[in-house]
C-alpha positions as CSV (number, residue, x, y, z in Angstrom):
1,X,-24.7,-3.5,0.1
2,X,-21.7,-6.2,-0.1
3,X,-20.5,-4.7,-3.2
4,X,-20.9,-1.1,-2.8
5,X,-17.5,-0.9,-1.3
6,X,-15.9,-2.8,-3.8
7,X,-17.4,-0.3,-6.6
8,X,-16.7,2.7,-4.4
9,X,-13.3,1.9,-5.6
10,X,-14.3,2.9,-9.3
11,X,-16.0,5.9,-7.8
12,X,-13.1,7.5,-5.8
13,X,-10.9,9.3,-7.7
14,X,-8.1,11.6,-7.2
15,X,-11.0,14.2,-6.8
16,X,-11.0,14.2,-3.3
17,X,-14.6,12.7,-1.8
18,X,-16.9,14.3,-3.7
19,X,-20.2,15.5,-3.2
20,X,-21.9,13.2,-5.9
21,X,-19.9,10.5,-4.8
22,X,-22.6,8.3,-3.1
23,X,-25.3,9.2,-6.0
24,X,-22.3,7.4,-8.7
25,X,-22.3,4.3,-5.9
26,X,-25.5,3.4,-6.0
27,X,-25.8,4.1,-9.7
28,X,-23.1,1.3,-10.1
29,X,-23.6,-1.0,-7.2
30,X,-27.6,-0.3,-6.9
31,X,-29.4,0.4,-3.6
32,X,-31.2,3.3,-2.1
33,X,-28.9,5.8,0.1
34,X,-31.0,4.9,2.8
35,X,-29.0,1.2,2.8
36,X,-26.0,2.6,2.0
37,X,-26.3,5.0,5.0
38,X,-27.4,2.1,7.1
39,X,-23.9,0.3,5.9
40,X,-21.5,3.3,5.9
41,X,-22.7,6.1,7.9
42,X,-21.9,8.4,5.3
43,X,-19.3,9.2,2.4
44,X,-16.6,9.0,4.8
45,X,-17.5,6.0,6.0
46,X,-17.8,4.3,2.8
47,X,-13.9,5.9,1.8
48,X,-12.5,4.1,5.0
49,X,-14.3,0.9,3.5
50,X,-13.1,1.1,0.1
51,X,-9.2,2.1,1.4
52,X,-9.4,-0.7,4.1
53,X,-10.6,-3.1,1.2
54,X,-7.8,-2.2,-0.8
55,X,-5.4,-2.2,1.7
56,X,-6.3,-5.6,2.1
57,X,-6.2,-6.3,-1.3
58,X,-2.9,-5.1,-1.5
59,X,-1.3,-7.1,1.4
60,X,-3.1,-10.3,0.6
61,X,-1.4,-10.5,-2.8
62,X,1.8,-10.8,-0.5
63,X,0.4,-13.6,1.3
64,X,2.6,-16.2,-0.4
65,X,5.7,-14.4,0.1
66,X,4.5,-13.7,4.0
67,X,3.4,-17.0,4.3
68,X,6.6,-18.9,3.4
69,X,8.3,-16.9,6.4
70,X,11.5,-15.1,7.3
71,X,13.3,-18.6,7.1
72,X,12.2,-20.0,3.9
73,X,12.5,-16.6,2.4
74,X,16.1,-16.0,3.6
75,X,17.3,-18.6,0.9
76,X,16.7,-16.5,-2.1
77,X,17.4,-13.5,0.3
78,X,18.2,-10.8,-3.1
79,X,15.7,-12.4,-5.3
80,X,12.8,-12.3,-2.7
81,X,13.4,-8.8,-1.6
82,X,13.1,-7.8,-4.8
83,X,9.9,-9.6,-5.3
84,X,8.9,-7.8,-2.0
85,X,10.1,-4.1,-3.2
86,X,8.4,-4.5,-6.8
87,X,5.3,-4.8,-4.9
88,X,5.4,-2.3,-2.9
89,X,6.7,0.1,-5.3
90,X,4.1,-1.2,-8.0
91,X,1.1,-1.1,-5.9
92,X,1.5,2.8,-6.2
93,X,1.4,2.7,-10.1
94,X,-2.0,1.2,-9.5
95,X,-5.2,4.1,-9.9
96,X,-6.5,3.0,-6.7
97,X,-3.7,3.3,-4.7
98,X,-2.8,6.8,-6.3
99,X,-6.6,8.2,-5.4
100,X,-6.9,7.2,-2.4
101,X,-3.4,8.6,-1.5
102,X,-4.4,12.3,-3.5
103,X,-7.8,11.9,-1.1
104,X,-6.0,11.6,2.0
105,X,-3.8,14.2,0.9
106,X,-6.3,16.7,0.5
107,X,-8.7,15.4,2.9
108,X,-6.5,13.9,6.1
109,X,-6.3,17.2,8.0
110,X,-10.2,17.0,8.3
111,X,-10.7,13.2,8.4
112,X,-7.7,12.1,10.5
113,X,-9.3,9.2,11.8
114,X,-9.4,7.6,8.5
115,X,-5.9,9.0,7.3
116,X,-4.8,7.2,10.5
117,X,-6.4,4.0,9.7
118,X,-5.1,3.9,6.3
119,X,-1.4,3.9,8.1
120,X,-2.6,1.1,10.8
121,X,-4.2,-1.2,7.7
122,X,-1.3,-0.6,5.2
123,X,2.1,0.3,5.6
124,X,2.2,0.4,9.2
125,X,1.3,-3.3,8.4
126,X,3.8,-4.2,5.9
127,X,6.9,-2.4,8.0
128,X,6.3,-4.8,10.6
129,X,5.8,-8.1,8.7
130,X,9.3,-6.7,7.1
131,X,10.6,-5.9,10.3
132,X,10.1,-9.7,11.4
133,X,11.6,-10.8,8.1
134,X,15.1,-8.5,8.9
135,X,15.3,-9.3,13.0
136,X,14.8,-12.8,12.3
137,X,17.7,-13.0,9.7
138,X,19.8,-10.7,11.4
139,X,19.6,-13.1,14.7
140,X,20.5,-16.1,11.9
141,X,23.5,-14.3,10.7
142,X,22.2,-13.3,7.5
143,X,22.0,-9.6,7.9
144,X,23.6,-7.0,10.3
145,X,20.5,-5.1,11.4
146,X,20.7,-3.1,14.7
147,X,17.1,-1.8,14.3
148,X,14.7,-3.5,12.7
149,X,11.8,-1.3,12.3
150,X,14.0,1.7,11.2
151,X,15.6,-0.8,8.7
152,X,12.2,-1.5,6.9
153,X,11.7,2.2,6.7
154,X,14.4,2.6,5.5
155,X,13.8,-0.4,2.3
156,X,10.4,0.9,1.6
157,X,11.5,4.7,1.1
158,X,14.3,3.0,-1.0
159,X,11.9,1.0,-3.3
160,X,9.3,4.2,-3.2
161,X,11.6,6.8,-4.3
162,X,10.2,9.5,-5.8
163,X,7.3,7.3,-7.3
164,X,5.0,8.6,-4.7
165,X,5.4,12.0,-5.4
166,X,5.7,11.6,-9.0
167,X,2.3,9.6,-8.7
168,X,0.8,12.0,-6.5
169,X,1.6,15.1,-8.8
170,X,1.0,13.1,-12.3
171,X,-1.7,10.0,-11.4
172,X,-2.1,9.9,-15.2
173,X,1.9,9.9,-16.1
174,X,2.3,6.2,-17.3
175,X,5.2,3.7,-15.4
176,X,7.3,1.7,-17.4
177,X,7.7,-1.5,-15.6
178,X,11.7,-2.1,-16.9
179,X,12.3,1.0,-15.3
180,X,10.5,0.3,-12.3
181,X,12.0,-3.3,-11.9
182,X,15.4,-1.7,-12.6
183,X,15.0,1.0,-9.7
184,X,13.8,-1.5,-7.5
185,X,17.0,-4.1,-7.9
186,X,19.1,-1.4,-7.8
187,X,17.7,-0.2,-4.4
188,X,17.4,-3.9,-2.9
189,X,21.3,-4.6,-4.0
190,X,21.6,-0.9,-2.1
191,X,20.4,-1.7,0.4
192,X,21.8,-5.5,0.9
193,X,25.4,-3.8,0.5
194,X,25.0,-1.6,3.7
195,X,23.1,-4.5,5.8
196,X,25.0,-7.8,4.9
197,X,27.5,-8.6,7.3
């Protein structure tokens, strides 16, 4: 069942993993719960696929910027970061990203493993390309970054602000994008201010 975990995404909602969930699966992606039991284990097993898939999703549309390196990157050094920062920040205005953050939410205390995976396969992932990006330009001069790692925590909560919480306590609330692009200059120049040597 190749696609079921791609339509799981349209299944989960901020509903938390619901009981009916695999019975709206197979309605979209076809099957019998027999395969999809034989692919997934079970409902939780078919959540981890459909977060890891958008994880994936998510970081993969960063490839170019990953791909062109702390070096190359370090040119445009503002303009990239922003690039970076609306990213992040805009991946939690998308409905996927906000129900399977609500699901983990309600559900993570019971399914740990999978609320620790999501952390391994997302941001765990993107705070240490980031960290790479700001030790390698702080060793070139271009930043003054004594920890790395605490530094990227830092620029994510920055470009996050309160849009996870708004997003987790208003999924349906719409995001203007000015105001979002607006935040996240604002946070990168911020930030760039108390890090540029």
């Amino acid at each position: 069942m190749p696609g079921a975990a791609r339509r799981g995404g349209g299944a989960v909602r901020g509903e938390g993993i619901r009981a009916d969930l695999l019975s709206d699966i197979l309605r979209q992606a076809g099957g019998s719960r027999t395969t999809l039991y034989e692919h997934f284990g079970d409902k939780e097993g078919l959540f981890r696929a459909v977060m890891e898939r958008h994880c994936d999703r998510v970081l993969e549309e960063m490839s170019a910027t990953r791909a062109a390196g702390p070096a190359a990157m370090a040119e445009g050094l503002e303009e990239n970061l922003y690039r970076v920062g609306l990213h992040i920040a805009g991946t939690l205005t998308m409905p996927e990203t906000t129900a399977i953050l609500r699901i983990l939410v309600s559900e993570g205390g019971r399914i740990p493993d999978i609320a620790q995976a999501f952390f391994q396969v997302g941001p765990e992932k993107t705070i240490g390309w980031l960290a790479d990006c700001f030790r390698e330009w702080s060793e070139a001069g271009r930043l003054r970054i004594d920890d790395p790692e605490g530094a990227a925590h830092a620029f994510i909560g920055m470009v996050v602000g309160d849009l996870l919480t708004k997003r987790l306590i208003l999924p349906d609330e719409p995001v203007s994008m000015e105001e979002l692009e607006r935040y996240v200059r604002q946070s990168v120049r911020l930030f760039l201010a108390g890090t540029r040597p």
